[in-house]
Kinemage of the C-alpha trace (Angstrom):
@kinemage 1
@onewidth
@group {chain A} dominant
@subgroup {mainchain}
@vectorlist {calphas} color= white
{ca unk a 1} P 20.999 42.758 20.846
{ca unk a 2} L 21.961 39.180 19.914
{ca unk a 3} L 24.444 38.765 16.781
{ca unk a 4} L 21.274 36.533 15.260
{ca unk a 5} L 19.929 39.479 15.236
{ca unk a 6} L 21.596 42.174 13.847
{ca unk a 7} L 21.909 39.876 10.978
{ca unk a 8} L 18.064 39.843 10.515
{ca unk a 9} L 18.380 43.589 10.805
{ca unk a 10} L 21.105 44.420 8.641
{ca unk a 11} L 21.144 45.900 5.379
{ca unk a 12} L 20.872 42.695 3.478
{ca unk a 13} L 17.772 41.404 5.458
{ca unk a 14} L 16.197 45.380 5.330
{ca unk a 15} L 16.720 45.324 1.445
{ca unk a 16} L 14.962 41.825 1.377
{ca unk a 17} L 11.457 42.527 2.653
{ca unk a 18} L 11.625 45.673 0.137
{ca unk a 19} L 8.839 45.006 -2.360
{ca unk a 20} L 10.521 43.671 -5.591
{ca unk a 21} L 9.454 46.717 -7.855
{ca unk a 22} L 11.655 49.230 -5.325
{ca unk a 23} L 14.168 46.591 -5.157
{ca unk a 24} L 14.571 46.411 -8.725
{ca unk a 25} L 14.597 50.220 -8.811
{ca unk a 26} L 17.372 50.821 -6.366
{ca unk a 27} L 19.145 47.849 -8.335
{ca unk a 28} L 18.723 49.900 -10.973
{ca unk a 29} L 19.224 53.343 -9.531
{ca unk a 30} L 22.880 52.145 -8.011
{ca unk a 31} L 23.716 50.818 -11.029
{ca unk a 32} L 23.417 53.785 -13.316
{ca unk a 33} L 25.133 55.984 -10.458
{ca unk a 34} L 28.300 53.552 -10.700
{ca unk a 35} L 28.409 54.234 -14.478
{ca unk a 36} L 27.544 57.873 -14.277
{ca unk a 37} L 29.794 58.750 -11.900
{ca unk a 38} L 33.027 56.193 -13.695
{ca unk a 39} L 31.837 58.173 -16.661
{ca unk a 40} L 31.781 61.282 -15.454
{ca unk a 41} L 35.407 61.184 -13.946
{ca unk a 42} L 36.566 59.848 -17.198
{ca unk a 43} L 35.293 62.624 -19.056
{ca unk a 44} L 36.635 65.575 -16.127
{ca unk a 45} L 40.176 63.688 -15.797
{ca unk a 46} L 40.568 63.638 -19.646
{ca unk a 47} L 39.672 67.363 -20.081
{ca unk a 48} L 41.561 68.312 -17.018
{ca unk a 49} L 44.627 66.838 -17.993
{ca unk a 50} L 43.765 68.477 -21.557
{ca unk a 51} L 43.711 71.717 -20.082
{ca unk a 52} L 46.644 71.227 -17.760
{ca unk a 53} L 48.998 70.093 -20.744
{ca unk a 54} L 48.282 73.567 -22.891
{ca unk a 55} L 48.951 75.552 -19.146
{ca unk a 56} L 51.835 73.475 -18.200
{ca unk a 57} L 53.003 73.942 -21.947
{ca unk a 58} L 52.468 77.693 -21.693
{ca unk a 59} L 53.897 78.575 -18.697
{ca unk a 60} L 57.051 76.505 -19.449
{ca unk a 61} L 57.897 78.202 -23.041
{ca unk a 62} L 57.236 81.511 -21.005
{ca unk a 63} L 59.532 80.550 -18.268
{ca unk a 64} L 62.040 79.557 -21.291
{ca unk a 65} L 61.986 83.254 -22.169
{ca unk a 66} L 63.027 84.647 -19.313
{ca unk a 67} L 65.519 82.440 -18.754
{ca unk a 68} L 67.322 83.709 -21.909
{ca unk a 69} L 66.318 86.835 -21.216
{ca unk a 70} L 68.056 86.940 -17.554
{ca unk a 71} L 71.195 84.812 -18.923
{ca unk a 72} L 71.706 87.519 -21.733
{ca unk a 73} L 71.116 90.487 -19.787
{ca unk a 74} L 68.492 91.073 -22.199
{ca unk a 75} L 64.801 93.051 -21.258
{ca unk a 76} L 62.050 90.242 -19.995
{ca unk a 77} L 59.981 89.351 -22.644
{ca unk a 78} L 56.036 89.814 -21.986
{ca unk a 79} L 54.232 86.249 -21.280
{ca unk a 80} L 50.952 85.016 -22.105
{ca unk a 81} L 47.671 86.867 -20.876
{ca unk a 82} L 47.879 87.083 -17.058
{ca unk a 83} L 51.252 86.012 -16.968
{ca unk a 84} L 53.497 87.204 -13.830
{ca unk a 85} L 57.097 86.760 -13.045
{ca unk a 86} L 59.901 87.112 -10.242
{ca unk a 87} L 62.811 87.367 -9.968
{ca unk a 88} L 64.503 86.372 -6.605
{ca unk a 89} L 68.424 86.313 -4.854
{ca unk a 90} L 69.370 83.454 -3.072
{ca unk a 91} L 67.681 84.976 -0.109
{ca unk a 92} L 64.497 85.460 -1.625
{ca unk a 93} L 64.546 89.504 -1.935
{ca unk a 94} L 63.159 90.205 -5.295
{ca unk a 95} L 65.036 91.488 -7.812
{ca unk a 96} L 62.460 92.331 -10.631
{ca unk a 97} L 58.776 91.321 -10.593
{ca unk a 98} L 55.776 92.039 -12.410
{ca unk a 99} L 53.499 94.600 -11.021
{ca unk a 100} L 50.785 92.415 -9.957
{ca unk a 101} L 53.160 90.823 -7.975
{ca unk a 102} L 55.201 93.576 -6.123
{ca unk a 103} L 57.330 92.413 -3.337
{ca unk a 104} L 54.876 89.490 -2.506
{ca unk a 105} L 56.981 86.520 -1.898
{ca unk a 106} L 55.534 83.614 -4.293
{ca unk a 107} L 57.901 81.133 -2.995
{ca unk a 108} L 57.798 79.718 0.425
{ca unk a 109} L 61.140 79.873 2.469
{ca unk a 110} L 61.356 75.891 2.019
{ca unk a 111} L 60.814 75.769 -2.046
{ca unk a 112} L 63.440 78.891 -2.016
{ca unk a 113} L 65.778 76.692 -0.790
{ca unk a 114} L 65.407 74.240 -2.859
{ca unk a 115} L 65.286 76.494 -5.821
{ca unk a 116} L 68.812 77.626 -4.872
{ca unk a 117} L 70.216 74.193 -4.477
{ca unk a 118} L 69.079 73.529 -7.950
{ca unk a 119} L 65.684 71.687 -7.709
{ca unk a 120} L 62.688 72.611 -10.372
{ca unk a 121} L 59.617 73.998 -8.252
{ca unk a 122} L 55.990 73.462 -9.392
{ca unk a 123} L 53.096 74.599 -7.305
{ca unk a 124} L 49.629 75.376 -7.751
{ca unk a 125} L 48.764 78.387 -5.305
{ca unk a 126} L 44.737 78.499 -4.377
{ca unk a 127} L 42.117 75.724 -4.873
{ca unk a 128} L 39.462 74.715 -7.748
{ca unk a 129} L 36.597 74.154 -4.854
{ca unk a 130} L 36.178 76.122 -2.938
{ca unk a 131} L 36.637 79.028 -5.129
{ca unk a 132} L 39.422 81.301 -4.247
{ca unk a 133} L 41.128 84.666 -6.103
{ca unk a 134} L 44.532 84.785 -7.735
{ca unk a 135} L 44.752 81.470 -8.596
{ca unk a 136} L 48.252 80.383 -10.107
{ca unk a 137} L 50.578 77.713 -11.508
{ca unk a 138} L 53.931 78.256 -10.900
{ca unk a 139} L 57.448 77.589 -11.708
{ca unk a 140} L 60.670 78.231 -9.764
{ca unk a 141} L 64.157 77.505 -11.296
{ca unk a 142} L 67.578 78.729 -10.637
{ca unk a 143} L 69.871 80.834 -12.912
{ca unk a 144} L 73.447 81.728 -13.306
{ca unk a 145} L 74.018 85.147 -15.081
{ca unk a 146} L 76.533 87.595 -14.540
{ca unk a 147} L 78.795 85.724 -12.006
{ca unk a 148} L 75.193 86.082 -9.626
{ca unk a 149} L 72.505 83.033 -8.294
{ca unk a 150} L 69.172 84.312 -9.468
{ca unk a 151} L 65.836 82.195 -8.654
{ca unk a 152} L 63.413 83.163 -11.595
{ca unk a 153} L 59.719 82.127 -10.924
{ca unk a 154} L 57.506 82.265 -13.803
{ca unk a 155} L 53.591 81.620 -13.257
{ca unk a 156} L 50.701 81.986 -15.087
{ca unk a 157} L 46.760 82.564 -14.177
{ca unk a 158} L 44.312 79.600 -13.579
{ca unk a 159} L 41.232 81.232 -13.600
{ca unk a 160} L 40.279 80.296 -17.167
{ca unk a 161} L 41.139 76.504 -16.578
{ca unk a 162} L 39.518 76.668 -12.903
{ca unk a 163} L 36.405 77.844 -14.559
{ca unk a 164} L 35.980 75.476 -17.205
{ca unk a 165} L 36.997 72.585 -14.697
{ca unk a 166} L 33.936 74.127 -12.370
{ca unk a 167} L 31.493 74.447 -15.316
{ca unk a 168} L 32.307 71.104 -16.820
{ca unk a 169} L 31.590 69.606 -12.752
{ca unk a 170} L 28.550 71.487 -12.959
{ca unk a 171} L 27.059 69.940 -16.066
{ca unk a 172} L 28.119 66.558 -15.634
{ca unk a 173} L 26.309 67.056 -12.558
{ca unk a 174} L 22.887 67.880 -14.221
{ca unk a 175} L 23.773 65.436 -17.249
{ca unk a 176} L 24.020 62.335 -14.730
{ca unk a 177} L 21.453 63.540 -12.421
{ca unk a 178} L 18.935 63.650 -15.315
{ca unk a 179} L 19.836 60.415 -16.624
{ca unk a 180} L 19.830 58.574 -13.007
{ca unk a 181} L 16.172 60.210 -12.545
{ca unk a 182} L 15.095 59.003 -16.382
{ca unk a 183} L 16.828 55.885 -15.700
{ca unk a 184} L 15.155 55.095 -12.617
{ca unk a 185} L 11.596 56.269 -14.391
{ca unk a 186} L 12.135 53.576 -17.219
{ca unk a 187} L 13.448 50.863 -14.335
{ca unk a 188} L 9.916 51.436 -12.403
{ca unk a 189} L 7.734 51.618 -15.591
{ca unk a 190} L 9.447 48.655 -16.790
{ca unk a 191} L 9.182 46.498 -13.683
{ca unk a 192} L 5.804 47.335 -13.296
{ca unk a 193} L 4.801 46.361 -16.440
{ca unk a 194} L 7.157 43.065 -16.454
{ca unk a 195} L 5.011 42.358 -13.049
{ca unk a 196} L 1.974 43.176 -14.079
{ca unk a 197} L 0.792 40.401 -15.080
{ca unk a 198} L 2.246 38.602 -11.689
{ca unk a 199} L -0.012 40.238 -10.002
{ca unk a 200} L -3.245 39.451 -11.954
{ca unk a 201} L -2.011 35.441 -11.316
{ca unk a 202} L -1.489 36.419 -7.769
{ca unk a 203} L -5.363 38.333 -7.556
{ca unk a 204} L -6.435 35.049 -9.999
{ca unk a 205} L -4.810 32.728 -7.163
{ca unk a 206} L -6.631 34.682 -4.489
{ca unk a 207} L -10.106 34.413 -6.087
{ca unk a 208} L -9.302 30.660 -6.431
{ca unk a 209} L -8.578 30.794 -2.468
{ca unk a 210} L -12.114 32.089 -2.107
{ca unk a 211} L -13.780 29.218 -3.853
{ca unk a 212} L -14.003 30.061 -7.770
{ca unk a 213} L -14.028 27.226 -10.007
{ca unk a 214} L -13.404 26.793 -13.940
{ca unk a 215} L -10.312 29.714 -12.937
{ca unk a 216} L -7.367 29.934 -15.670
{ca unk a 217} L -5.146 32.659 -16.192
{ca unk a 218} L -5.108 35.615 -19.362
{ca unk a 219} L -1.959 33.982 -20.730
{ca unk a 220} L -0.635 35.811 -24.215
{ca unk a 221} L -0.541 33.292 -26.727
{ca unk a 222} L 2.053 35.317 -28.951
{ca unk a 223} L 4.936 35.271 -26.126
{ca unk a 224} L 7.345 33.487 -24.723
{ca unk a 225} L 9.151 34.663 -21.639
{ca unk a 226} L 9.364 34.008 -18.189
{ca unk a 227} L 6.444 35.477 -16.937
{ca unk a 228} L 3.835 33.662 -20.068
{ca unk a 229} L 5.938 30.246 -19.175
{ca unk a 230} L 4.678 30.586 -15.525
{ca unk a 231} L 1.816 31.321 -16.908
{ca unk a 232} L 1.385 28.110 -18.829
{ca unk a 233} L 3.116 26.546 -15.478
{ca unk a 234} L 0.175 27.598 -13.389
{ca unk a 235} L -2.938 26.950 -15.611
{ca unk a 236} L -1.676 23.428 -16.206
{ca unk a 237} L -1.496 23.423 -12.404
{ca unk a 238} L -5.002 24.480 -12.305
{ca unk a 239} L -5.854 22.013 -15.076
{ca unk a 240} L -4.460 19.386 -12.653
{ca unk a 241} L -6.366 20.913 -9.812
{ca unk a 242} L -9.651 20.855 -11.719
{ca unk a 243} L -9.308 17.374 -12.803
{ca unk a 244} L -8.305 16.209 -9.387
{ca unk a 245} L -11.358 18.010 -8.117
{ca unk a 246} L -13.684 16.085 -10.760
{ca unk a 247} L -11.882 12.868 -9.283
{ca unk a 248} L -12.960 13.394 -5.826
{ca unk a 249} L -15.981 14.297 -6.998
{ca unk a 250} L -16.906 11.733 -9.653
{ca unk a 251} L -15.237 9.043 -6.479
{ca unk a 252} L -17.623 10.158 -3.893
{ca unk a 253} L -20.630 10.374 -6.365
{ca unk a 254} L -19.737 6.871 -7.844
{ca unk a 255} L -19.087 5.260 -4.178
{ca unk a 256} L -22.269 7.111 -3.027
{ca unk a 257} L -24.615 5.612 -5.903
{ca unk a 258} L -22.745 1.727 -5.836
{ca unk a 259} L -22.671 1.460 -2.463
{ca unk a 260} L -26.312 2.255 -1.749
{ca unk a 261} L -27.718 -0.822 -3.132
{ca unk a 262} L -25.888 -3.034 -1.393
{ca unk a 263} L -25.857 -1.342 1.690
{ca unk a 264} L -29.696 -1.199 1.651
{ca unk a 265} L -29.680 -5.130 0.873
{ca unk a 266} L -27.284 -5.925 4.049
{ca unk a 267} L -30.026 -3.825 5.881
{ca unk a 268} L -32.782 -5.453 4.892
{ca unk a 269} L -31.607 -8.900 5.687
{ca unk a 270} L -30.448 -8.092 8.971
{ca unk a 271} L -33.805 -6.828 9.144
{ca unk a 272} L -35.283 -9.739 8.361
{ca unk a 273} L -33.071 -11.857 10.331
{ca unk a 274} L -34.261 -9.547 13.433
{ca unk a 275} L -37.843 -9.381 13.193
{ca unk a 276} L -38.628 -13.072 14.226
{ca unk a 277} L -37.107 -15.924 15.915
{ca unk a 278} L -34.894 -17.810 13.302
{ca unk a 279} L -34.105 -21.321 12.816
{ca unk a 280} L -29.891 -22.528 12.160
{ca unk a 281} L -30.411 -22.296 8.477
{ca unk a 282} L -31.938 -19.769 7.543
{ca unk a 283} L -29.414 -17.658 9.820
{ca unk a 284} L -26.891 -19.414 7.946
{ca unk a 285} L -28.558 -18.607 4.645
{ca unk a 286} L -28.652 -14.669 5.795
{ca unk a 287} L -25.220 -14.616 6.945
{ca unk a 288} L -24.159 -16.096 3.581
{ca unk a 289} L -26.147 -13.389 2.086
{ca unk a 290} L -24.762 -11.023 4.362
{ca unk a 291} L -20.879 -11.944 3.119
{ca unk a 292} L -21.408 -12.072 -0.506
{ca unk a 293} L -22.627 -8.195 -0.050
{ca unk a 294} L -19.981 -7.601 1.971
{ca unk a 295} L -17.508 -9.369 -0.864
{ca unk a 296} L -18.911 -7.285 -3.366
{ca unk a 297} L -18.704 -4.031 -1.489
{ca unk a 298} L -14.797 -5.228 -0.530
{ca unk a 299} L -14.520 -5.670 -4.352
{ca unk a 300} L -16.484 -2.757 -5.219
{ca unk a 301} L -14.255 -0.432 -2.674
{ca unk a 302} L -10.874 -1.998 -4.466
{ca unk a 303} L -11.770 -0.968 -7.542
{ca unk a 304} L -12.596 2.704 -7.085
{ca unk a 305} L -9.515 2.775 -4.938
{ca unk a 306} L -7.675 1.374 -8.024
{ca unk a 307} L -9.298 3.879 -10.611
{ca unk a 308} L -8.635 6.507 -7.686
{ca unk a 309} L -5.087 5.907 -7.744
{ca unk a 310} L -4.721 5.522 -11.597
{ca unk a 311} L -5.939 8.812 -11.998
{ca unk a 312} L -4.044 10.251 -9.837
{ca unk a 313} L -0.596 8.805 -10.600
{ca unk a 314} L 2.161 11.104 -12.284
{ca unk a 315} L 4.217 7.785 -13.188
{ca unk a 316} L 4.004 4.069 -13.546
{ca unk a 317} L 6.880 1.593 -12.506
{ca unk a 318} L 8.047 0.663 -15.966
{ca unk a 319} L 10.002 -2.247 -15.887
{ca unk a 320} L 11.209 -4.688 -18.194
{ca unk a 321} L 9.552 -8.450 -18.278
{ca unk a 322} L 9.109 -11.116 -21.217
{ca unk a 323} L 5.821 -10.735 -22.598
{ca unk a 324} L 4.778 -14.475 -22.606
{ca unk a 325} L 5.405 -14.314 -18.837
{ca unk a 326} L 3.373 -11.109 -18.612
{ca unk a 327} L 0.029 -12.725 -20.978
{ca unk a 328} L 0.301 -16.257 -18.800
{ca unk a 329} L 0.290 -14.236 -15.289
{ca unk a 330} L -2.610 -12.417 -16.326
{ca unk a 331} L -4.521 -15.521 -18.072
{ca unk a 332} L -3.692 -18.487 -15.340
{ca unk a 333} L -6.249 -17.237 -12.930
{ca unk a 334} L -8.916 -18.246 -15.358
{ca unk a 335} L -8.208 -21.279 -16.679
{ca unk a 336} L -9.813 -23.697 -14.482
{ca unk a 337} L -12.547 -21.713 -14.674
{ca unk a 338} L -12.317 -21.616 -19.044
{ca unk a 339} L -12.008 -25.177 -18.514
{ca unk a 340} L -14.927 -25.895 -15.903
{ca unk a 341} L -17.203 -24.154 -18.632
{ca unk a 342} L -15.747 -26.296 -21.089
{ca unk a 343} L -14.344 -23.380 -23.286
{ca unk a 344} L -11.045 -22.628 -24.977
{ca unk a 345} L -8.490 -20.340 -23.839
{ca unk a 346} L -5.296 -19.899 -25.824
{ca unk a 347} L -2.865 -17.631 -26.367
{ca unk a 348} L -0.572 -16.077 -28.855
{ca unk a 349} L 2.384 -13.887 -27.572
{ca unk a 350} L 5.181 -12.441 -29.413
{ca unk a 351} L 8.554 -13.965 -27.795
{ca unk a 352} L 10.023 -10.328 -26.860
{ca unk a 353} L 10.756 -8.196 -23.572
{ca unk a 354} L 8.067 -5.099 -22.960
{ca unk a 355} L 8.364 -2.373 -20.023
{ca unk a 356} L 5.067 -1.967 -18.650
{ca unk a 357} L 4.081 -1.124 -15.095
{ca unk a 358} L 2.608 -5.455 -14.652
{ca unk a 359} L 1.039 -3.874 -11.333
{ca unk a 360} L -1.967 -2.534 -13.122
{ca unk a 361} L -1.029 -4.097 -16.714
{ca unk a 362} L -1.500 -7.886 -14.915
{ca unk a 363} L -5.375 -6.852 -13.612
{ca unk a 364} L -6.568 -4.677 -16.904
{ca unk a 365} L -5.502 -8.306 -19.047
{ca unk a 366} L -7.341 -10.411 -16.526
{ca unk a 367} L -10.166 -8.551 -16.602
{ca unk a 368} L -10.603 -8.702 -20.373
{ca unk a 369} L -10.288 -12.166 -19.847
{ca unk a 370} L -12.873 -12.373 -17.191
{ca unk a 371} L -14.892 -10.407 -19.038
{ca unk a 372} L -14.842 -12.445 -22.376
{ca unk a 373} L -15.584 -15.513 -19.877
{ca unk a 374} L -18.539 -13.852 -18.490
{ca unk a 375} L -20.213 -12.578 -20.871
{ca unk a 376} L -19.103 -13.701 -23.993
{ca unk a 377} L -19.534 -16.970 -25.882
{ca unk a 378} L -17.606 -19.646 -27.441
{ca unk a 379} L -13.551 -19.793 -27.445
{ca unk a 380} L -11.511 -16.798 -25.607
{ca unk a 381} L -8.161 -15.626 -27.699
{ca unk a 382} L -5.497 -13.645 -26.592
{ca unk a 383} L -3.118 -11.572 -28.887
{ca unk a 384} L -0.474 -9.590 -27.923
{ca unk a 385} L 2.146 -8.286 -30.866
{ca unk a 386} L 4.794 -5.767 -30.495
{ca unk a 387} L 5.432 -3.450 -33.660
{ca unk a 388} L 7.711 -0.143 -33.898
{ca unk a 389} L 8.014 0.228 -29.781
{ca unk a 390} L 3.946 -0.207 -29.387
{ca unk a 391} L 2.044 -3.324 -27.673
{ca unk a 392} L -1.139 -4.148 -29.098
{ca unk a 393} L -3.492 -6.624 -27.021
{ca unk a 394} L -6.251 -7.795 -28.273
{ca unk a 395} L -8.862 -10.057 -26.285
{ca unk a 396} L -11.464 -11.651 -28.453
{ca unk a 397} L -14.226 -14.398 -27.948
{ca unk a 398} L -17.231 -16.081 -30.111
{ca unk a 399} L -20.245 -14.049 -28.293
{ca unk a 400} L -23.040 -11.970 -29.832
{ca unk a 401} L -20.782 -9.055 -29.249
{ca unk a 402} L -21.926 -6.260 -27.533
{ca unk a 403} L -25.219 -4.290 -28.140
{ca unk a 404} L -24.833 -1.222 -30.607
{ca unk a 405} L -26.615 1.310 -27.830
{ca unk a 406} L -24.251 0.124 -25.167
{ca unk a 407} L -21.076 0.230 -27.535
{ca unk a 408} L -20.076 4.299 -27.443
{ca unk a 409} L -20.220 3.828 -23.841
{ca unk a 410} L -18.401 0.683 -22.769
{ca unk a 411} L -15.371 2.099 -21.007
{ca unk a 412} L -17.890 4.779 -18.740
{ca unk a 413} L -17.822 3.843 -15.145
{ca unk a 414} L -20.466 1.693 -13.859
{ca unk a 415} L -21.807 1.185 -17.306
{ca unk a 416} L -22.991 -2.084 -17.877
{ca unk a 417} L -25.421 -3.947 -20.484
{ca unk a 418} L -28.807 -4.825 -19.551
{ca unk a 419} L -28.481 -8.463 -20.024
{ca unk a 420} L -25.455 -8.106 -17.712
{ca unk a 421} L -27.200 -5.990 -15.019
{ca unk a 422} L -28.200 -9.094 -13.012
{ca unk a 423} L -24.800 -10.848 -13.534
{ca unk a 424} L -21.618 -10.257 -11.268
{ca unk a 425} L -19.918 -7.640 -11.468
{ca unk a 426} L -19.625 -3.475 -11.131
{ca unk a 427} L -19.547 -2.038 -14.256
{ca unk a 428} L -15.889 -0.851 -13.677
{ca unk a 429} L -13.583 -3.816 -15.661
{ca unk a 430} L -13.528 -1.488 -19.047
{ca unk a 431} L -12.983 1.688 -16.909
{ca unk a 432} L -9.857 0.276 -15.340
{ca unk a 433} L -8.941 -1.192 -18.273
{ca unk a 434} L -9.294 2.613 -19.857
{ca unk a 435} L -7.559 4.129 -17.142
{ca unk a 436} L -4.734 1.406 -17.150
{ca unk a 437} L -3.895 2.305 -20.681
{ca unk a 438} L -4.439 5.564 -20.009
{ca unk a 439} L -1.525 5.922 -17.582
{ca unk a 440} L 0.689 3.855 -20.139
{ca unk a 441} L 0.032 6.934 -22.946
{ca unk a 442} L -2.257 4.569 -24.802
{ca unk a 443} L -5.714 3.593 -25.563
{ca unk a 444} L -8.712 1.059 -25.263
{ca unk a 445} L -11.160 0.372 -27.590
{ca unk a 446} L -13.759 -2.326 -28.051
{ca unk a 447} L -15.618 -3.472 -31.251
{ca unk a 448} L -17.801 -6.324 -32.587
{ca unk a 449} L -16.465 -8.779 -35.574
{ca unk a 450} L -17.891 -11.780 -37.140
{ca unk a 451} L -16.870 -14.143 -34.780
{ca unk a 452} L -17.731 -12.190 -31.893
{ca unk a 453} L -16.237 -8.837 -29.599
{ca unk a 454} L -12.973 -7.617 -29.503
{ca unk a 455} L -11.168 -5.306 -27.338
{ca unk a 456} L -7.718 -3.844 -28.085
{ca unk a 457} L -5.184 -2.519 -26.036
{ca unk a 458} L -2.162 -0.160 -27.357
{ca unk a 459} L -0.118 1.556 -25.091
{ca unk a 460} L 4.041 2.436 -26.028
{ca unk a 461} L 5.700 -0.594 -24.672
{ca unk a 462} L 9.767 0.707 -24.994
{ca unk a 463} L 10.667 -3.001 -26.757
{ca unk a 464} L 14.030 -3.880 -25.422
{ca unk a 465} L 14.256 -6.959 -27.788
């Protein structure tokens, strides 16, 4: 097996294809056996060394006693309950011992020794776990009396500490267990319930797979934690998903109704041009035909592209120009025309520096312009005024204005007048207008005055001076 993998295989890799719920779980159940078991020792060492301090204490003040007692020749006092005593020569044959005891040697021939030489001895004899009989704690100290070495070994019982050590281990057994089981309970409920709701999104996402449309997600409206914020995260991703859906949509359905007609007029006058013999003008006259279609389906093409792309773009290009540089590139395309008509066209720019995107800005001005040329009458003004970080661009001429019943609808796409139907154009200059000021966080609006129409543009410009 190659070292790649063993580390696929390992126990980090094994833990990560766990489902997260029995991930979070074990998390959990590890965890709360660290702290229960750091707990747990804390508690037995504290009452263990509790214990051991009153035995230690004990067996010391009863080892005391017969100290004096063996120094003064006096009788050996009786210890504390299951006390026991011995008392050895210097090589180890006892002199007096309790009757429990008897001749029993509690003193191996190695601490003897050093009992003689003058060394304290301590020694527990047996084990807490496993449980064995005659447990003891011990002392072994020398003593001078009567010109005679005497080793004096003084011990006491641990069965009463052993068996509170053993039940103590035993309940902080069932005490942790229980609370590692309950702990684990509350870490599953609680996980579940925290990813409930993930998995509703996820079945939600899968239903979308399948087709459904309209689809947004049961999002509390009185939270606000990680789960609700992805939530909001994904229904404003199916918001976007839904309106880039209608895009397609209303793009193929607008391209599919626009293009027909002049796709249907190319046909027919190639039609025409095929059915009989033709003479060098009127071929010329057809082809002319033929490329002012094909202009107009070039044109019409562009500007879906250019709504297309609008509506689809997160960010413009913002960058800072001079506005009178911005309002003459947008109105010197139609000046020779203005003037070939014999019609005004002036301007009136505040002297200041705007960031716009002038990619689609340049076009949506122009187009006013074009329009106000086109259809309007009379002189053709251009405003444009910068007040509290806001541009406002206004586009005005002397025409009749525009017709109330065509007025609530002059920014829809393809929407046109019908004394404009048989005039140039597609119906899409107010759209892209819309949709330019759109993407700029503003807004277009048109309206009729006394002198004529007027349509505004405001959009935030971020005035730099």
């Amino acid at each position: 097996m190659s070292c790649d993998m063993i580390r696929r295989t390992g126990p980090k890799a094994w833990f990560g294809r766990l489902p997260v719920v029995t991930r979070l779980v074990l998390a959990v159940a590890v965890t709360m056996s660290l702290v229960l078991t750091g707990t747990a020792g804390l508690v037995y060492c504290r009452v263990q060394t509790a214990l051991d301090r009153q035995l230690h204490d004990d067996l010391a003040a009863y080892r005391h006693s017969l100290d004096r007692a063996v120094r003064t020749g006096t009788a050996l006092p009786p210890g504390p309950s299951g006390s026991l005593y011995q008392i050895l020569d210097t090589h180890g044959r006892a002199v007096a011992s309790s009757a429990a005891v008897g001749h029993r040697a509690l003193l191996t021939p190695a601490e003897l020794d050093s009992a003689v030489r003058g060394h304290m001895v301590r020694r527990d004899v047996g084990s807490l776990l496993p449980i064995t009989p005659g447990t003891l704690r011990l002392q072994a100290e020398r003593v001078r009396a009567d010109g005679a070495t005497r080793v004096i070994v003084a011990a006491v019982r641990r069965g009463h500490r052993d068996e509170a050590l053993r039940e103590l281990l035993a309940q902080l057994a069932l005490a942790s267990g229980l609370t590692l089981i309950a702990a684990s309970y509350v870490g599953y409920r609680t996980a579940r319930a925290a990813l409930r709701p993930v998995e509703r999104y996820r079945t939600a996402a899968a239903t979308l797979a399948d087709g459904a449309q309209n689809l947004r997600l049961d999002v509390p409206a009185d939270r606000d934690d990680e789960i609700t914020r992805l939530g909001h995260t994904l229904n404003r991703m199916l918001d976007r998903l839904a309106a880039s859906a209608v895009r397609e949509r209303r793009f193929v359905a607008d391209a599919s109704h626009e293009l027909r007609t002049p796709l249907s007029l190319l046909r027919a006058e190639v039609d025409v041009a095929l059915h009989r013999p033709r003479s060098a003008e009127e071929l010329n006259r057809t082809l002319r035909s033929v490329d002012a279609e094909v202009q107009r389906l070039i044109d019409l093409s562009n500007a879906l592209l250019d709504l297309e792309e609008l509506g689809s773009t997160d960010h413009l290009t913002r960058a800072p120009v001079r506005l009178p540089d911005l309002i003459e590139t947008a109105v010197a395309p139609h000046l020779r025309g203005a003037e070939r008509s014999g019609r005004a066209l002036t301007t009136d720019t505040a002297d200041t520096t705007v960031e716009v995107d002038t990619r689609w800005l340049v076009p949506a001005i122009g187009n006013l312009v074009g329009n106000a040329l086109r259809h309007g009458d009379g002189a053709v003004h251009v405003t444009a005024t910068v007040h509290g970080g806001r541009l406002r661009l206004h586009v005005t001429d002397e025409g009749p204005g525009f017709s109330p019943e065509f007025l609530p609808r002059a920014f829809d796409r393809f929407a046109r007048a019908e004394a404009s139907r048989t005039s140039e154009g597609s119906g899409l200059g107010l759209a892209f207008v819309q949709a330019v000021a759109t993407a700029h966080g503003g807004s277009a609006h048109a309206e009729n005055s006394e002198s004529g129409a007027t349509v505004t543009l405001e959009m935030p410009c971020g005035s730099v001076s």
